[in-house]
N, C-alpha and C positions, 0 to 999 in steps of 0.2 A: 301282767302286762308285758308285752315285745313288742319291739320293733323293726319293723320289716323295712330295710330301706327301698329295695325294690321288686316289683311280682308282675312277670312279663304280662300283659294281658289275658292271651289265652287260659291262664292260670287263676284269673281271679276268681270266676266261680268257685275254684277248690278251696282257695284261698279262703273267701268267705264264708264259706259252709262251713269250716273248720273253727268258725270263730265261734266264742260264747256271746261275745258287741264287737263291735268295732267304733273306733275311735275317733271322729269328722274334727280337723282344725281345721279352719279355711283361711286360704292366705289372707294377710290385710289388704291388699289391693282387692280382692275380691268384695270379701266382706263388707270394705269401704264403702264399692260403689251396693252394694246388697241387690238379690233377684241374681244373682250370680253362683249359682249351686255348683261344686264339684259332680261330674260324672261319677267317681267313684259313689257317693252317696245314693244314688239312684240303682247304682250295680250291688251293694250292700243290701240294700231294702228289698231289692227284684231278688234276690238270694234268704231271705228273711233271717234278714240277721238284726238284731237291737241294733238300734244305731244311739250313737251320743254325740252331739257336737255341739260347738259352742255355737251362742245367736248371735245372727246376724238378721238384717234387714227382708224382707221375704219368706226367710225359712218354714214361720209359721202360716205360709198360704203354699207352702207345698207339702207340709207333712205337719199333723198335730201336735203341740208339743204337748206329751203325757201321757198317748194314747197309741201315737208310730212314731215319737222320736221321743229320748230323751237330750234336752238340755242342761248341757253343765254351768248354771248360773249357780249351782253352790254343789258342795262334795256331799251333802247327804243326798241330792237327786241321783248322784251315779252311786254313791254306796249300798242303796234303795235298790237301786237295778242290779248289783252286781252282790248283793246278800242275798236276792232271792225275794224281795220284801215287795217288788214289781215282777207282774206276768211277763218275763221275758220273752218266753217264747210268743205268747198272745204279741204282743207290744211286735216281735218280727215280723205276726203274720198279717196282721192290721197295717203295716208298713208295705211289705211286698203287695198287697190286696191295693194302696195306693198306688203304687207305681204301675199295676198291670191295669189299673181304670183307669189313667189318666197323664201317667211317665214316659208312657212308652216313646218309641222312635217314630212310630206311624200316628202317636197322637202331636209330637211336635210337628209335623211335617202337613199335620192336618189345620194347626194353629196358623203356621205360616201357610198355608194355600191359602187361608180364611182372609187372612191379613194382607195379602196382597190381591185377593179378587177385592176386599174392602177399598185400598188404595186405588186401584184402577177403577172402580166404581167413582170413587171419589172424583178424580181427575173426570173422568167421559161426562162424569153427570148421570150415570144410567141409572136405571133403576133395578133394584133386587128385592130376590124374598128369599127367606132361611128354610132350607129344605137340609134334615140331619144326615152327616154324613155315611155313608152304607158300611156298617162294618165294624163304627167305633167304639167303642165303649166310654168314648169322654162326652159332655154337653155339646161338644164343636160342633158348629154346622156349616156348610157350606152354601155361598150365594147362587143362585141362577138367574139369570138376567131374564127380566118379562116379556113379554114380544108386545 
């Protein structure tokens, strides 16, 4: 185990490719309010690297825990992964495989379209039907208003 105090951005792919896991604490403000993921974790997984972090509130509706994350609620789950005793590599690729269906920058951005043509629906009163977005790889769909 090392610790890296700092690794400019452009760097982190290296950074992570180079790992055997990487190590997720999440601050307690974070954690506190939960549904609050570090970037890094998403950059980790999109790199298919094991991840380990501790639980927090949401975690297990963004990445499995067992299957694309391991959870350190006790030291035999990370000594498991770090003896070899867990598919490490399967467990990074089944991780990155999540983030590239569903992590991505064009699937948030497709969440919040979603979420504010809902909002504005909402307010006007109008009416919508769910037609899938062209492109995505996630369930998202996008409103069009009826005529």
């Amino acid at each position: 185990i090392f610790f890296e105090r700092h690794v400019m951005p452009p760097e982190h792919p290296r950074f992570y490719a180079a790992a055997r896991s990487t190590l997720n604490i999440t601050r307690a403000a974070m954690a506190a309010s939960g549904w609050c993921p570090s970037g890094r974790l998403f950059e980790a997984a999109a790199c298919a690297v094991p991840l380990v972090s501790d639980a927090w509130d949401g975690l297990p509706g963004l990445f499995t825990p067992g299957e694309e994350i391991v959870l350190a609620g006790t030291s035999e789950d990370v000594v498991a992964l770090l003896a070899g005793e867990t598919d490490a590599a399967a467990m990074g690729r089944r991780a990155r495989a999540r983030v590239m269906h569903g992590h991505r920058a064009a699937d948030r951005a497709a969440e919040l379209e979603l979420a504010l043509l809902e909002a504005a629906a909402a307010k006007a009163g109008s009416a919508f039907e769910v037609e899938p977005v062209e492109g995505s790889k996630t369930t998202m769909s996008r409103k069009k208003e009826l005529l």
